[in-house]
N, C-alpha and C positions, 0 to 999 in steps of 0.2 A: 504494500500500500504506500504510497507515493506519500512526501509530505504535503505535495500543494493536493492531492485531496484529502487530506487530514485536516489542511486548512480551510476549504471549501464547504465538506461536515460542519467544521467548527461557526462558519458563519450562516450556516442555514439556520443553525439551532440555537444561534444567538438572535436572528432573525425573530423566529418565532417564538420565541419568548417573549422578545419587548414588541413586536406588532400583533400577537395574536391571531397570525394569517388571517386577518381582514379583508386586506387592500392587496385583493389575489391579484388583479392586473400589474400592479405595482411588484408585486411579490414576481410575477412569472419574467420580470424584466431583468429584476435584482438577479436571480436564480439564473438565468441565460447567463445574463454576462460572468458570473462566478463558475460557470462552467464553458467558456466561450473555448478557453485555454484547452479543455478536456475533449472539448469535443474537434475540436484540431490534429488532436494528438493521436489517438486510437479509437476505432468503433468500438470495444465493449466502456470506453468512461463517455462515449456519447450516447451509447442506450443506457448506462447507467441517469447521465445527466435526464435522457426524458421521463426515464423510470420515475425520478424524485419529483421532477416537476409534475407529473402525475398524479404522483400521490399525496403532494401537498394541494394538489385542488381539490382532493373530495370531500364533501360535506355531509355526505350522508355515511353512515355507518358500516352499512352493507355495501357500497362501493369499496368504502375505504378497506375495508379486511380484503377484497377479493384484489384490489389495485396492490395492497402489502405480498398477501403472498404471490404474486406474479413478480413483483420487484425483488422478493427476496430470492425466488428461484430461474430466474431469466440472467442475474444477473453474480451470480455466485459459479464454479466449475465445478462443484462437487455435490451438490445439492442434489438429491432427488425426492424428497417431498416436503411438505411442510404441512403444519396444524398450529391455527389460531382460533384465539377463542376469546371473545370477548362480552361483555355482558349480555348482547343479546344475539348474538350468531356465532358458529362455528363453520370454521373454514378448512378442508381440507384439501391439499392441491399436491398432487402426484402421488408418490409409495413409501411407503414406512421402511427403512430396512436395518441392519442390526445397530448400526453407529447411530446416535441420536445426543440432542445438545438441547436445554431448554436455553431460551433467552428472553424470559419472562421479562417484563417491566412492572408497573404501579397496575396498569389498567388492561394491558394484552398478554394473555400468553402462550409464546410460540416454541413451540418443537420441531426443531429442524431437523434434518434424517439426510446424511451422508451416506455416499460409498465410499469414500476415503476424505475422512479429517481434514480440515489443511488449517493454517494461522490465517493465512492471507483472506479464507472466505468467511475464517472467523471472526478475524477484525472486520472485515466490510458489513456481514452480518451484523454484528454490536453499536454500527455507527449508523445503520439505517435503521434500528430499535429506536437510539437514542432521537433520531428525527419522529419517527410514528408515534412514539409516548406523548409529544407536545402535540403532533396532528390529534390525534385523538382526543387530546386535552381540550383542544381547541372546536371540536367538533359538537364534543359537548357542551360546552359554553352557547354555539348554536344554535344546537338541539334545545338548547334552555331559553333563550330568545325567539325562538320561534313559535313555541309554547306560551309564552307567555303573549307574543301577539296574537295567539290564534281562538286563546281559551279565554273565556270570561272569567277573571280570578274569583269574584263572590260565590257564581255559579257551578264551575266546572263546563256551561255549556260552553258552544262556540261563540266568540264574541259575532257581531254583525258584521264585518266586513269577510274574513275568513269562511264565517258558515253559508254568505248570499254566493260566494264564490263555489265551495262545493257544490248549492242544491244551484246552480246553473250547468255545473258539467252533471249531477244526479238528470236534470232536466231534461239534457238535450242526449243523454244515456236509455232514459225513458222511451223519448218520441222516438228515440233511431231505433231500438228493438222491442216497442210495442209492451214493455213490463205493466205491470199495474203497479202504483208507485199513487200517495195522497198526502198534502200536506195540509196538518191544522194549526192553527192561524189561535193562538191561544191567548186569555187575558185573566190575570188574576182578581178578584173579587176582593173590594176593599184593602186593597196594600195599603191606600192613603190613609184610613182610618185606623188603621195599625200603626202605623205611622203618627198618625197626630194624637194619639192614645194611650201608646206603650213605649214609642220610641223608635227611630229608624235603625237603633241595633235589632228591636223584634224584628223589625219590617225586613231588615238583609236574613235573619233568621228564616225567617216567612220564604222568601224564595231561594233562600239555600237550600232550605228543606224540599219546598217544592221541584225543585230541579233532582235533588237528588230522586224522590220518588219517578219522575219524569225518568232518566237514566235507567234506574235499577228495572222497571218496568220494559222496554225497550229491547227491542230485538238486536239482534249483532248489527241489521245492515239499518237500521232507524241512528237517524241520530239529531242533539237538541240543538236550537239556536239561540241565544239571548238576543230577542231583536229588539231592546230599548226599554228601560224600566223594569215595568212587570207583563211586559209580553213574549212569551216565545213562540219559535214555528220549530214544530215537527218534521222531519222525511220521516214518511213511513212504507217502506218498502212491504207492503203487503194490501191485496185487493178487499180486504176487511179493517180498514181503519177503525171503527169503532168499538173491536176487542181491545187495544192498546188504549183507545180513552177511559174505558169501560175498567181496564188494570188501573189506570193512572187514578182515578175520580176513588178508587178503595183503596190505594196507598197514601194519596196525598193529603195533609193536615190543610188543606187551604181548598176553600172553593174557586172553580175560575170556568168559564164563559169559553165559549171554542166554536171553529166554522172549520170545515172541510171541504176539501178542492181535491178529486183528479186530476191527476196533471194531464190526462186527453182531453181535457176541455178544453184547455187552454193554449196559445201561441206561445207565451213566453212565457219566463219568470215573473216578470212584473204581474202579471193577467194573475198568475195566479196568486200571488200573493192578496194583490187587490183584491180577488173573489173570496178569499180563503177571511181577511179582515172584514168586507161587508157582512159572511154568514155568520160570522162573532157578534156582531153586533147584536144582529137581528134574532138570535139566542139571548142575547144579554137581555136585549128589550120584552123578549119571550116571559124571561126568568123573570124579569121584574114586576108586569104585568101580572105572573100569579101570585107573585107575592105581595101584590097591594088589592 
């Protein structure tokens, strides 16, 4: 192993330490030129060089483990399998045979499988760990903002802009194969007097609890929206929508007001949301009328 890529390792991973692989444009410019020298010199440190830059772009999890062991065994001579494993997936890539090394880190760990040992693919092995540990680190930190943009923190449901986003691909998933698929259009009953009563710590009570009955109730492919206050919209992936309101109305501590939409009636998202809100009302007004 060469010192100027010892020094090359050393600056990727000082890299991502203090920029947190953010400013991946920026990052894949830095990254070229630190390998510009390598990749001049010999084809296996120019597939190494794209090797890294690969795998310092992946964001998701499941890329990133399958981008690792390709890098670790594309680009090593002795290598014939590897096994990662990391919180939520396991990766196996080639043959297990009797030589074997772990080179675990904090958060991944890999079992590499030789047919002959060497120093040189163990060192190189060790120093692309040491990159993948802060990748992964960093991935996470992603995975954790992204979550927090997409989930309504009171709730657990999906905030509004994330969740109008899924039921428009749900939407147009619908019209192109013909599913039966319904969304309800739901409003809680007196939050505001909960509210001006007991306090808007009950009132967030009030629709944490609601939401979660909403959830636990809920098929795998149904899922909840917080669309504003004490409103949510349902998907509900099934041509019998009123078992699921019918669960929800015996779990839930709170009364609330609901319309139902088809999504074949309708052209678009909007349509149906519109329709889905006007049959709430006209319940609401329902519910009211016998109660006076």
């Amino acid at each position: 192993m060469s010192k100027y890529l010892d020094q090359v390792f050393d600056n990727i991973v000082e890299w991502l330490r203090m920029k947190g692989g953010g400013d991946m444009e920026r990052l894949s410019t830095e990254l070229n030129e630190l390998f510009r020298e390598a990749r001049e010199t010999t084809l296996p440190l120019a597939l190494l060089s794209t090797s890294i830059v690969d795998l310092i772009h992946c964001t998701e999890k499941m890329e990133f483990v399958d981008k690792l062991a390709k890098t670790l065994y594309t680009n090593t001579q002795s290598v014939v399998g590897i096994k990662i494993i990391v919180d939520s997936f396991i990766k196996v890539f080639g043959k297990a045979t009797d030589v074997d090394k772990d080179f675990d880190s904090e958060h991944i760990n890999v079992t590499v499988y030789f047919n002959t040992f060497t120093d040189e693919d163990d060192n190189l092995i060790s120093m692309i760990m040491s990159i993948a540990e802060i990748q992964y680190r960093n991935i996470e930190t992603l995975e954790g903002l992204r979550k927090m943009t997409m989930y309504d923190s009171l709730t657990g449901a999906y905030c509004r802009t994330a969740g109008l986003d899924i039921l428009e691909k749900e939407f147009s998933r619908v019209k192109r194969n013909g599913a039966s698929a319904y969304l309800a259009f739901i409003d809680l009953d007196n939050l505001k007097r909960c509210n001006d009563s007991l306090g808007h710590a009950s009132g967030d009570r009030l629709l944490k609890d609601f939401a979660l009955s909403c959830i636990r109730s809920m098929r795998r492919n149904d899922f909840l929206v917080r669309y504003g206050g004490d409103e949510f919209l349902i998907f509900i992936d099934s041509a019998e929508p009123e078992y699921l309101i019918q669960r929800i109305q015996k779990k839930a501590n709170a009364s609330f007001s609901y319309g139902l939409v088809d999504f074949k009636e309708c052209q678009d998202l909007s349509e149906v949301i519109e329709k889905a809100d006007m049959r709430m009302y006209e319940n609401k007004r329902k519910v009211k009328g016998t109660e006076s």
